[in-house]
N, C-alpha and C positions, 0 to 999 in steps of 0.2 A: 820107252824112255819116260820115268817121270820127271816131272817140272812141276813143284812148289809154286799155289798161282793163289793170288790175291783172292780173300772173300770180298771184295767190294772194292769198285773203283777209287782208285785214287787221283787226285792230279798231282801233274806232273812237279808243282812247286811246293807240294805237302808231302812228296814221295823225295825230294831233291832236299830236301829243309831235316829230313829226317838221316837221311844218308850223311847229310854232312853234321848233323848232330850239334851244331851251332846254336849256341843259346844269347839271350839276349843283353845284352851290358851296357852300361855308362860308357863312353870312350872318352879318352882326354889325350887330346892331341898337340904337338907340338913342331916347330915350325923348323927349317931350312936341313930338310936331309937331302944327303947324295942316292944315288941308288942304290949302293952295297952299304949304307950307313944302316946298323940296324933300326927295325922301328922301335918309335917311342907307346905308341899308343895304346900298344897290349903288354905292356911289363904290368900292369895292377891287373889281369885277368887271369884266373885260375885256370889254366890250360888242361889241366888233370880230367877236368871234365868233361874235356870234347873229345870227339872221335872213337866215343865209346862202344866197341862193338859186341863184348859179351853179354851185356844186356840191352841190345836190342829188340826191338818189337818185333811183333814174329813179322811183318809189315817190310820191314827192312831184309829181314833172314831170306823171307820170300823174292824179293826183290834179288837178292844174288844168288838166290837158289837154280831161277830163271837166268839171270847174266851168266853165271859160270859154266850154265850146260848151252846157252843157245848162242854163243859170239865163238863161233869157229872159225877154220880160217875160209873155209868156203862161202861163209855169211859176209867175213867180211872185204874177200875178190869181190862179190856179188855187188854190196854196197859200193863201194868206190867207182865200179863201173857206172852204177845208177847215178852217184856223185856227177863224175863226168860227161855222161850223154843227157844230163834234164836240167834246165833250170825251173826252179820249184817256183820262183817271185820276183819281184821287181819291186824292192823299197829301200826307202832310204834306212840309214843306221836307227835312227831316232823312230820314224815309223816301226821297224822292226823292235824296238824295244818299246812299245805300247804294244803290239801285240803279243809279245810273249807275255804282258801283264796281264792279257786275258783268262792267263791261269788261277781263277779260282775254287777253291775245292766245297762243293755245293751242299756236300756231305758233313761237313764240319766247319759249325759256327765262330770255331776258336782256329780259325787258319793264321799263321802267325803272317810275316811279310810279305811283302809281295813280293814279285821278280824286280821290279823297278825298282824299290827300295832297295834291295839291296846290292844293283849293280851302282846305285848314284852314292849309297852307303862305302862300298870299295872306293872306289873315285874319291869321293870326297876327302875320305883318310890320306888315301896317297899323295892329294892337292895339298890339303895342311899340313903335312910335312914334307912339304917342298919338292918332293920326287919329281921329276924327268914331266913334262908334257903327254908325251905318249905314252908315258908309264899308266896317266891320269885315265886318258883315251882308253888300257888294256882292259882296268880295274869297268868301266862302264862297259864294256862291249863282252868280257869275258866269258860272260856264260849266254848269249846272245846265239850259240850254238842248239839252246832247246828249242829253239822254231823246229829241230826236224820233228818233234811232237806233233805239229802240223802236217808234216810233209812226207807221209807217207810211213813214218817210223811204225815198226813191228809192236810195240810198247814202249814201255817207259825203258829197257834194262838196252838198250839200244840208241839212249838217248843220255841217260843219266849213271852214276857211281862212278867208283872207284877204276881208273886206267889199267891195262898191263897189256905186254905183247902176246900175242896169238902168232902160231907156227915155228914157237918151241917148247919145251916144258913149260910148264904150268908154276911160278916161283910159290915158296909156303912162304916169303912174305906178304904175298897176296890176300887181302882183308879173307879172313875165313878159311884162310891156307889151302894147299893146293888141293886136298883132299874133296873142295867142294866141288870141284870141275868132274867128278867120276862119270858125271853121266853126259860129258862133253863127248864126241866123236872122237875130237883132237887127242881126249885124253891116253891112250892105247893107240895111238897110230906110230909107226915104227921111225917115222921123222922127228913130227912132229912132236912129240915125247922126250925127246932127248934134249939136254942141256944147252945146245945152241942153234939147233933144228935146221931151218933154213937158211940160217945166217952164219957168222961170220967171227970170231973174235977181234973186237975192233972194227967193226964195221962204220958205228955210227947210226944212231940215233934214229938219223932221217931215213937209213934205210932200212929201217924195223916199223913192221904194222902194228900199230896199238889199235887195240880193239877201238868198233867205229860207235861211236857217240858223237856228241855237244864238242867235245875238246876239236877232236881231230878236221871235225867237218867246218867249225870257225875257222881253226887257222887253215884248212885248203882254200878259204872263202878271201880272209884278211892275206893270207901271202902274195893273191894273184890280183889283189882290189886295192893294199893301200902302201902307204908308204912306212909305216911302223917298223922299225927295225925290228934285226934275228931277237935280240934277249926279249923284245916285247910279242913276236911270236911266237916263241917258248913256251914265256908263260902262258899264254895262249892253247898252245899245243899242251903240255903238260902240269895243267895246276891242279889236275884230276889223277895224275901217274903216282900216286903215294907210293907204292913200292917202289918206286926210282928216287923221287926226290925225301921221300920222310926215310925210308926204311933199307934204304942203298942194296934193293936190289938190282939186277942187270946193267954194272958197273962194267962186267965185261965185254959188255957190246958196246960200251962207250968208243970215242975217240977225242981228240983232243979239243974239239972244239964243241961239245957235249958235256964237256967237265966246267968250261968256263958259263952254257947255256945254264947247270946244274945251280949253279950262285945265281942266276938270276930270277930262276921261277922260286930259288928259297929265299930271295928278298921280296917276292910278291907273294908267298903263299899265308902270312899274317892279315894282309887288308882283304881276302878271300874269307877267311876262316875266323876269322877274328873282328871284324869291322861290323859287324850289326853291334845296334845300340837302339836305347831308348826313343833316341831322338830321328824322327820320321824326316825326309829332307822333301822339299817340297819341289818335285819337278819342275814347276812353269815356272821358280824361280831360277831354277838354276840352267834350263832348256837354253840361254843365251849364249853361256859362255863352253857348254860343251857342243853345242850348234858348230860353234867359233871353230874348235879343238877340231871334232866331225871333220868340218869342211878341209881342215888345215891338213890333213892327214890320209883322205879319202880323196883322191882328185876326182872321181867320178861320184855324185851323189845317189846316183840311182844303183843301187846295191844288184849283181844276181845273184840269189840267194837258192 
């Protein structure tokens, strides 16, 4: 089996900065939305140029060259049980988002933002326009999931990209279409190959394995730790699932309560993808009032992670 492998290390938030293809902008924000009200703050941003895949760096290609043959389903039984039987740490949400800032890429002088900037950047957009409190909390904590870069993770392709289910076929809406999977095990096995594999028409969401990364391992973390509601552990779970929520694959494994989670990670997936901007937000300013948020939301402070 080959597997497409990096010339040179990268880190995790110059590997994650490139996958998401998100470029830098002015933002102008505006005040008292509901949850499903759309956003205001990215109507003047040129969307055309995000999420550009066909000219990608070979950096990127490699990166899913490695995800698409190495997250089988076997990796990912293996994972979830490692999930269940260890706890990796003991810190608070706040602690945990200063150490994920530790990610810098030592290799290149021009690393764009940090991870902090740009979870308080999400946050901050959803707060000025008026969104939900916890919605505020989701936008901070959502990618709070790459601590498993610390913890034991295989790589980056195990941590980081683009979502999809494992242990059924392989969808071609899947960034790089299915074809990049050939040198997966899954891809030829006589189940798992097939259009709904191990599952179910109508099954539901929750009970489909999306390959194991940063999404899936927060929200097992945030469902059993806080009090956030379903649509805010959604997006949580799935703001990384672009073939479900951009590209309306695996609509048939939906159920009914899947379709209304479906509006809600596509009312958060703007302040994700869209919220960086010029303007740098200063932590120890703002460390008071999502302290506040933190505590409000998390009954137990000391996270296990």
């Amino acid at each position: 089996m080959a597997v497409a492998m990096q010339s040179a290390p990268i880190s995790l938030e110059t590997m994650s900065d490139n996958i998401d293809a998100v470029n830098v902008h002015k933002t102008d924000l505006k005040q008292d939305k509901g949850l499903y009200d759309e956003s205001e703050f990215d109507k003047s941003k040129d969307k055309a140029g995000f999420r550009q895949f066909e000219d990608a760096c070979d950096q990127v290609k490699n990166f899913y060259a490695q995800q698409h043959t190495l997250q089988t389903v076997a990796y990912n039984l293996k994972a979830r049980n490692d999930f269940k039987t260890k706890t990796r740490a003991h810190m608070t949400v706040w602690e945990a988002m200063e150490k994920l800032n530790t990610f810098i890429d030592e290799c290149d002088p021009d690393t764009s933002e940090s991870q902090m900037t740009h979870l308080l950047q999400s946050a901050e957009a959803i707060r000025k326009e008026g969104k939900p409190r916890w919605m505020q909390l989701v936008g901070l904590i959502h990618d709070l999931g790459k601590l498993l870069f610390f913890f034991g993770a295989k790589g980056q392709w195990d941590v980081v990209g683009d979502t999809f289910a494992v242990g059924c076929a392989f969808d071609d809406k899947i960034i790089f279409g299915n074809k990049s999977f050939k040198d997966n095990e899954d891809y030829n096995n006589e189940v798992y190959s097939t259009k709904y594999g191990i599952y179910s028409p109508g099954c539901g969401l929750e009970n489909v394995m999306l390959c194991w990364g940063h999404d899936e391992y927060l929200y097992h973390i945030v469902k059993d730790q806080s009090t956030i509601p379903e649509e805010g552990l959604a997006m949580i779970r799935y703001h990384s699932f672009y073939p479900w929520h951009r590209e309306n694959a695996y609509h048939e494994l939906m159920n009914e309560h899947d379709h209304k989670m479906l509006e809600a990670v596509r009312a958060f997936n703007p302040y994700d993808l869209y919220s960086k901007s010029d303007e740098v937000p200063d932590p120890e300013k703002l460390k008071p009032y999502y302290m506040e948020l933190i505590d409000e939301y998390f009954p137990t402070k000391i996270i296990r992670w």
